[in-house]
C-alpha positions in Angstrom: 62.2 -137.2 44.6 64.6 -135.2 41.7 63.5 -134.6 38.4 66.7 -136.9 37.8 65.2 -140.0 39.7 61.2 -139.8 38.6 63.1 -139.8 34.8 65.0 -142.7 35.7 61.8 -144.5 37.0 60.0 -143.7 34.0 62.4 -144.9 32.0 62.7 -148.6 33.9 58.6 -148.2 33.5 59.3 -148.2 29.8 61.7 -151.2 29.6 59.2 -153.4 32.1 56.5 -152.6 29.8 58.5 -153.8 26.8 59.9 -157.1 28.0 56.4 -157.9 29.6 55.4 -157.8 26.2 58.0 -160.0 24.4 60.7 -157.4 23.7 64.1 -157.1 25.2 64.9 -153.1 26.2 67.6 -151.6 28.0 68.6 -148.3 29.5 71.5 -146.7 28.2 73.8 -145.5 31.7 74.8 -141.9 31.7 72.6 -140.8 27.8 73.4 -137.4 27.2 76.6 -137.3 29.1 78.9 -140.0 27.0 81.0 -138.4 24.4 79.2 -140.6 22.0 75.7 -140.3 21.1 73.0 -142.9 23.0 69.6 -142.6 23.3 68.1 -143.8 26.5 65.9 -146.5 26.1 67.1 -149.1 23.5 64.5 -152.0 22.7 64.1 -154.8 20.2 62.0 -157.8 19.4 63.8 -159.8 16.9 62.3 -157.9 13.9 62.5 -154.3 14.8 64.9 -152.2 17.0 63.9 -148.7 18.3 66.2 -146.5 20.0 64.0 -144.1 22.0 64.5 -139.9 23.5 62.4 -140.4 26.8 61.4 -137.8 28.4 58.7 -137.1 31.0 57.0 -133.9 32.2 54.5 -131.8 33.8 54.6 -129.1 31.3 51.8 -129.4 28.0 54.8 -128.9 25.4 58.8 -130.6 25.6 61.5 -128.7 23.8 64.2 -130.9 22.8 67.4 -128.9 21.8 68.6 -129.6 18.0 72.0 -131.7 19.1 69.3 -134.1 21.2 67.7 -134.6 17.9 70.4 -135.1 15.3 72.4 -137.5 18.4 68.9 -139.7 18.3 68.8 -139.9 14.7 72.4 -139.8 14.2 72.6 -143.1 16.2 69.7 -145.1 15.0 71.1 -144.6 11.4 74.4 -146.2 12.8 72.7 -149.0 14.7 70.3 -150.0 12.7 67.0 -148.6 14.6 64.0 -147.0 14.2 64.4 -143.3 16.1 61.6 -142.3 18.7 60.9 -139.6 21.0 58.9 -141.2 24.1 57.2 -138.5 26.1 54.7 -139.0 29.3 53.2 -136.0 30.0 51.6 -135.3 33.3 48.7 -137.6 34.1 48.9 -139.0 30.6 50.1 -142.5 29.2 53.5 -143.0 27.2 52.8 -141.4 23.6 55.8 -142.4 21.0 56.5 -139.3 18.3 58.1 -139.7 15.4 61.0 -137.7 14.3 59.0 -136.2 11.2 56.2 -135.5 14.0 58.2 -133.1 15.7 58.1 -129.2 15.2 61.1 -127.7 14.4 61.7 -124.2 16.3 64.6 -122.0 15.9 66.7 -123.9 18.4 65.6 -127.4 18.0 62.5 -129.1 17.6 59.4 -129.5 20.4 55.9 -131.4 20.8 53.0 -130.7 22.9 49.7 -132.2 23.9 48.2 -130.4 21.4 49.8 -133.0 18.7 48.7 -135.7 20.7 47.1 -137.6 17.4 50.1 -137.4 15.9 51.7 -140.1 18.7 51.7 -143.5 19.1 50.7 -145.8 22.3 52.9 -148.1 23.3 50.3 -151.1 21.9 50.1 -149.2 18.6 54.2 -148.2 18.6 55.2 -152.1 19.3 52.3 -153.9 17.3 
């Protein structure tokens, strides 16, 4: 299987796990290659909206490049949502980061197991 399709599958993991638990969630077709800024996983309950940076791996840290961040947050101030990078790391459950968690490096920003307290679950992200 491609690193393409086990991100896909992740990602429709992520939206079953919201609408079994009262929210509606989407995938956004073709994020990062529209001309206009989408994140990939955009989920509301009525209340709150959250547009979400998924990404899974096997490495122990995730480097996001700075124009990945800015798009995120660039949208969610348009749309109205809460931005969130959603990361599942090898072996490991979903854990939701904050922008403001994020480390910024000279070409971006990145997060790694080792800030793992710093992350939400998904109970804790959609209580």
């Amino acid at each position: 299987m491609s690193a393409k399709s086990r991100g896909t599958n992740a990602e429709r993991d992520l939206i079953h796990r919201f609408w079994a638990s009262g929210w509606a969630a989407m995938r956004a077709a073709g994020s990062g290659s529209s001309q206009y800024p989408s994140p990939d996983v955009v989920a509301s309950n009525n209340v709150r909206k959250l547009a979400l940076e998924c990404k899974l791996t096997t490495a122990t840290r995730k480097h996001f490049p700075k124009e990945e961040i800015d798009e995120l947050r660039y949208f969610a101030e348009r749309f109205g949502a809460e931005p969130w990078v959603a990361i599942k790391f090898f072996r490991k459950e979903w854990m939701f980061f904050s922008l403001e968690d994020l480390q910024a490096t000279p070409a971006g920003h990145s997060v790694g197991l080792t800030e793992e307290h710093r992350s939400l679950s998904f109970e804790q992200l959609i209580a």
